[in-house]
C-alpha positions in Angstrom: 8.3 -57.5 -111.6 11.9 -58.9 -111.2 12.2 -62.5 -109.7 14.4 -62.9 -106.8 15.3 -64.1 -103.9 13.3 -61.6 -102.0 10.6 -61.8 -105.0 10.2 -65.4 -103.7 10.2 -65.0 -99.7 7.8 -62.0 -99.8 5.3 -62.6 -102.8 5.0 -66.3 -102.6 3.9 -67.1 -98.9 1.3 -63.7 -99.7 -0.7 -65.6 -102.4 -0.4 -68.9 -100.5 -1.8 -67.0 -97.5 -4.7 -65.9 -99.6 -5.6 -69.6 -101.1 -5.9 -70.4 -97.9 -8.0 -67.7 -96.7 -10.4 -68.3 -99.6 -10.6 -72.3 -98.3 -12.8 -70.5 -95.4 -9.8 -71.3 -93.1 -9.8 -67.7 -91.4 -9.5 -64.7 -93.6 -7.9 -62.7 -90.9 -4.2 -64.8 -91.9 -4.4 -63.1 -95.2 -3.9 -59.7 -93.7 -0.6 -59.6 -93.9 -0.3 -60.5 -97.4 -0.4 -56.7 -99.1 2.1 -55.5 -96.9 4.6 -58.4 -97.9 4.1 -57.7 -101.0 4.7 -54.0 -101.1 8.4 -55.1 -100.0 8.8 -55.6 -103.3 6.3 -53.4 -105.3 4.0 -50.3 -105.1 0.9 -50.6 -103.1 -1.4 -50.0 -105.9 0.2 -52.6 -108.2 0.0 -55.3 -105.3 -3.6 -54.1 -105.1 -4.2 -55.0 -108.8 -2.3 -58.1 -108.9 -4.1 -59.8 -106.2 -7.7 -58.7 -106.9 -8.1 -61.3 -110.5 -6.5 -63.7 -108.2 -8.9 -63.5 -105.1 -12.2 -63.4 -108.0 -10.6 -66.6 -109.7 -10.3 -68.8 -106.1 -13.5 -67.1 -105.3 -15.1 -68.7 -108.5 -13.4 -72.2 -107.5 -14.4 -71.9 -103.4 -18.0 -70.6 -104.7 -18.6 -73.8 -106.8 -17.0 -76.2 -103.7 -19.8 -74.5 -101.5 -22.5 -73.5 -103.9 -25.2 -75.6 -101.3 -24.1 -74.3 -98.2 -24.3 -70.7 -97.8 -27.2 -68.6 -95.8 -29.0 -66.2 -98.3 -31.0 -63.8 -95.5 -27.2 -63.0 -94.2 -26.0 -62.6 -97.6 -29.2 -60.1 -98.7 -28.9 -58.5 -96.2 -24.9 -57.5 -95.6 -24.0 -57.6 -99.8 -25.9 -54.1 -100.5 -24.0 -52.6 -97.5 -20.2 -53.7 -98.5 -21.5 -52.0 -102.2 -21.7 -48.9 -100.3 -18.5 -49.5 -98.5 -16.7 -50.0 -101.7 -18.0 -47.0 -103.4 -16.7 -44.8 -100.4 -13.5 -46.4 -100.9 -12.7 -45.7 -104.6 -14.0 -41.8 -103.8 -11.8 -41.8 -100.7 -8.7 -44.3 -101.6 -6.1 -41.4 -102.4 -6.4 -39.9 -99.4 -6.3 -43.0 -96.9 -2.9 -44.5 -95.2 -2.3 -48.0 -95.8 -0.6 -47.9 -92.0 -3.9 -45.8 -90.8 -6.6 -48.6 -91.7 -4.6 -51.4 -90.7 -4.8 -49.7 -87.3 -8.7 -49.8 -87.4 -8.8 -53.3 -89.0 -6.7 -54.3 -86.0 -8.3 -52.5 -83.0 -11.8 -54.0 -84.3 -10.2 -57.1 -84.3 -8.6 -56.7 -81.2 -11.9 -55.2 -79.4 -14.0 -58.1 -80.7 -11.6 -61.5 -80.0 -10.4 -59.7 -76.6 -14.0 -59.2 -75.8 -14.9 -63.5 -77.0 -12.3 -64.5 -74.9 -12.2 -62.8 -71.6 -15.9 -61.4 -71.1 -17.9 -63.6 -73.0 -19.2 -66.4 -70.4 -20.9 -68.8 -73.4 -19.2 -68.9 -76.0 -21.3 -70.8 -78.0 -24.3 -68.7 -77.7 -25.8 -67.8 -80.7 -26.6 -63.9 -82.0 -29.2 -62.9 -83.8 -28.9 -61.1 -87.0 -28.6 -57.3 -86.9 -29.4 -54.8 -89.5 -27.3 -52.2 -87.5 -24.2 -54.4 -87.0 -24.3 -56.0 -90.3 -24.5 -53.0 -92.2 -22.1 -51.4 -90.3 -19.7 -54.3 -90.3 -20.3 -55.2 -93.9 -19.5 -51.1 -95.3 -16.0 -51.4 -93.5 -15.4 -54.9 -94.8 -16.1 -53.6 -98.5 -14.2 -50.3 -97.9 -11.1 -51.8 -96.2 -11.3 -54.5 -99.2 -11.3 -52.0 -101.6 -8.5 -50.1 -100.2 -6.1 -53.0 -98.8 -7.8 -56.4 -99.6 -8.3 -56.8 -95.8 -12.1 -57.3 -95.4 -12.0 -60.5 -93.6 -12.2 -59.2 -90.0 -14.6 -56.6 -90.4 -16.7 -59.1 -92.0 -16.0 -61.8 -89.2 -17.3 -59.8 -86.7 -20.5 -59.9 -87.5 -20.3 -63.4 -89.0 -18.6 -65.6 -85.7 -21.3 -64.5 -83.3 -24.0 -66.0 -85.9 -22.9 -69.6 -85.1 -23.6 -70.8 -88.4 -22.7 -74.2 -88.8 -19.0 -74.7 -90.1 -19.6 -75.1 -93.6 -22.6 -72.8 -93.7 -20.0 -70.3 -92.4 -18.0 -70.6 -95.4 -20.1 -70.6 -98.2 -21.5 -67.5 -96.9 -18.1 -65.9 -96.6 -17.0 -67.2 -99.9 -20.0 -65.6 -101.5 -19.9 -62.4 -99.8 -16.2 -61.6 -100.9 -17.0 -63.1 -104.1 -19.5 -60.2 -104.9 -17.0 -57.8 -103.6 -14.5 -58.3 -105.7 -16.6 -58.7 -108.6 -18.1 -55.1 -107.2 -14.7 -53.8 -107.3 -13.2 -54.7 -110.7 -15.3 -51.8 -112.5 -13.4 -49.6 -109.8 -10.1 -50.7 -110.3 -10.0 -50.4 -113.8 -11.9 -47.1 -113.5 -8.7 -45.9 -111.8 -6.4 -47.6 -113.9 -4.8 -49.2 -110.9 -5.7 -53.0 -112.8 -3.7 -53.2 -116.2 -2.6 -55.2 -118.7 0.5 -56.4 -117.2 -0.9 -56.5 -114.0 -3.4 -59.5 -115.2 -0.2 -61.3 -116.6 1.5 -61.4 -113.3 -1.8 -62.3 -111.9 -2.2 -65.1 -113.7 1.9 -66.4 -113.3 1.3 -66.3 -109.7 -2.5 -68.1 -110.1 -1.2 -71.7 -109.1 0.3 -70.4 -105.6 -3.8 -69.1 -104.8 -4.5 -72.5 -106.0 -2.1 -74.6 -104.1 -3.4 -72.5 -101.1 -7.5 -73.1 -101.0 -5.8 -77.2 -101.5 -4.5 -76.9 -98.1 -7.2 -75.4 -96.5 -9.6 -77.6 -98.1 -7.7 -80.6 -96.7 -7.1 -78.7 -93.0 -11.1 -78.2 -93.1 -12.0 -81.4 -93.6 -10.1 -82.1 -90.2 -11.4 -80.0 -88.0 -14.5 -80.5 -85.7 -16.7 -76.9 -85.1 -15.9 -76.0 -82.3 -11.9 -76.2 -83.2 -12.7 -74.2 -86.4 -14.2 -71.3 -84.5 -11.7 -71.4 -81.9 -8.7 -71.1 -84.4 -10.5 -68.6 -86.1 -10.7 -66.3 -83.1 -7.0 -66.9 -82.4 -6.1 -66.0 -85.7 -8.2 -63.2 -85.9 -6.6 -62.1 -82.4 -2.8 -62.8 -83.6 -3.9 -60.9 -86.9 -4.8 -57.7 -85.4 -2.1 -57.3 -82.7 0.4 -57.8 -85.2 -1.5 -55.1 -87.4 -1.1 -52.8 -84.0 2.1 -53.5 -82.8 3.3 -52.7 -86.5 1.6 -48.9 -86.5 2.8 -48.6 -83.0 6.0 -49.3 -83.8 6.2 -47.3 -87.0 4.4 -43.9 -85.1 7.5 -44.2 -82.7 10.0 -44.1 -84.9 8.5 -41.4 -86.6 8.5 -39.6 -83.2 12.2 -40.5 -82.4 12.9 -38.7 -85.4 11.1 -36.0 -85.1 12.3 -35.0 -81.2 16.0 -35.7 -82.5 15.2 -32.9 -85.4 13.7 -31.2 -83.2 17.3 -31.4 -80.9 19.0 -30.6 -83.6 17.4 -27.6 -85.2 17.1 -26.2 -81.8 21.2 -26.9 -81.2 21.4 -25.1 -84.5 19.5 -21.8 -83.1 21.3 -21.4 -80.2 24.7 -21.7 -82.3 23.3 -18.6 -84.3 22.0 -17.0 -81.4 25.6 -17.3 -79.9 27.2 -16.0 -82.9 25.2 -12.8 -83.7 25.9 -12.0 -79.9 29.3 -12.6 -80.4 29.6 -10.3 -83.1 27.2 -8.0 -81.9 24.8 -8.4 -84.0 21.6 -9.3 -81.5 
């Protein structure tokens, strides 16, 4: 792992991003964390790097909210991310990274777009759904296995609950902290987590830590309604970004191929100009 300049603006802010997350204050921000680090390594090693990371702030945000957590949600959404997860190592290999970004960003898109222009009450409570959550709850452990980006799968079923702020929290804390856990045996089943990839976990350890301080403090600050509010937004800015990135990327890809396309049929025609030149057609 060489330490630059680029090192610094792409790695850094990505493990700050995730402190932060882990503080409760909206996991959706950390989405964009694996793809700025792949800027400067492979997506696997990213992958590895991160994972001791998120289950050490887990263990730190689990002890902050030990008493504030609701265990029906928890019994009842944990067995399904398990599933999720053991999909996801089978499957990993043959998943784009760009492909379920996409689907992590039109549920996230669906969902906020849906809060914010159909939804009359907004702070009308759902009930809990076996249906939903296990649905919800298997894509938040397979996207989390595959690209540490669980957090809006797993907010979509959470937000509509209403829990109370902290409550909220806990709960998410504790959910992700079982996933990870859940995925470790994975990981180094498939050799992805390493050696070296635990040292340069624990150098960049301090940044997570530095992060769940801030969102501790920014917490602390914020009334309810505020905190649910800003977590919609962010999931909402999240997820459009996650679009307007595969959108982007597909169209470029498309240029490409037509201007092949151009040129390989230019190329025919020469040939087909040529052999009727010579008389050869």
């Amino acid at each position: 792992m060489e330490i630059n300049l680029t090192f610094f603006l792409a790695v850094v802010p990505a493990i700050v991003l995730y402190g932060i997350a882990k503080s409760g204050l909206g996991g959706s921000i950390s989405l964009i964390s694996v793809p700025l680090m792949t800027l400067v390594m492979p997506l696997s090693q990213a992958l590895a790097i991160i994972l001791p990371i998120l289950i050490f702030s887990d263990m730190v945000a689990v002890y902050r909210f030990r008493k504030e957590f609701d265990l029906s949600t928890l019994k009842l959404i944990v067995p399904f991310a398990g599933i999720g997860i053991f999909i996801g190592s089978l499957t990993f290999s043959y998943f784009s990274e760009d492909i379920l970004k996409f689907i992590v960003g039109v549920m996230g898109f669906l969902f906020t777009a849906h809060y914010f222009i159909f939804k009359k009450n907004k702070d009308e409570k759902s009930k809990r759904n076996i249906l939903k959550g296990g649905l919800c709850s298997s894509i938040a452990g397979f996207t989390s296995f595959c690209v540490h980006a669980g957090g809006t799968p797993t907010s979509i079923y959470l937000l509509p609950l209403r829990l109370k702020k902290e409550i909220y929290v806990g709960t998410r804390v504790i959910f992700f902290t079982f996933v990870n856990l859940i995925k470790l045996p994975f990981y180094l089943h498939l050799s992805m987590l390493n050696l070296q990839t635990f040292k340069q976990s624990m150098i960049l350890l301090p940044l997570a830590v530095f992060g769940i301080y801030i969102g501790y403090k920014i917490l602390k600050i914020i009334d309810e309604k505020l905190f649910y509010n800003i977590l919609y937004v962010l999931i909402l800015v999240t997820s459009s970004k996650l679009i307007y990135d595969f959108l982007i990327k597909i169209t470029w890809q498309l240029i490409n191929f037509i201007s092949q396309y151009k040129l390989v049929k230019i190329e025919l025609i020469k040939i087909f100009m040529n052999l009727n030149r010579y008389k050869l057609w």
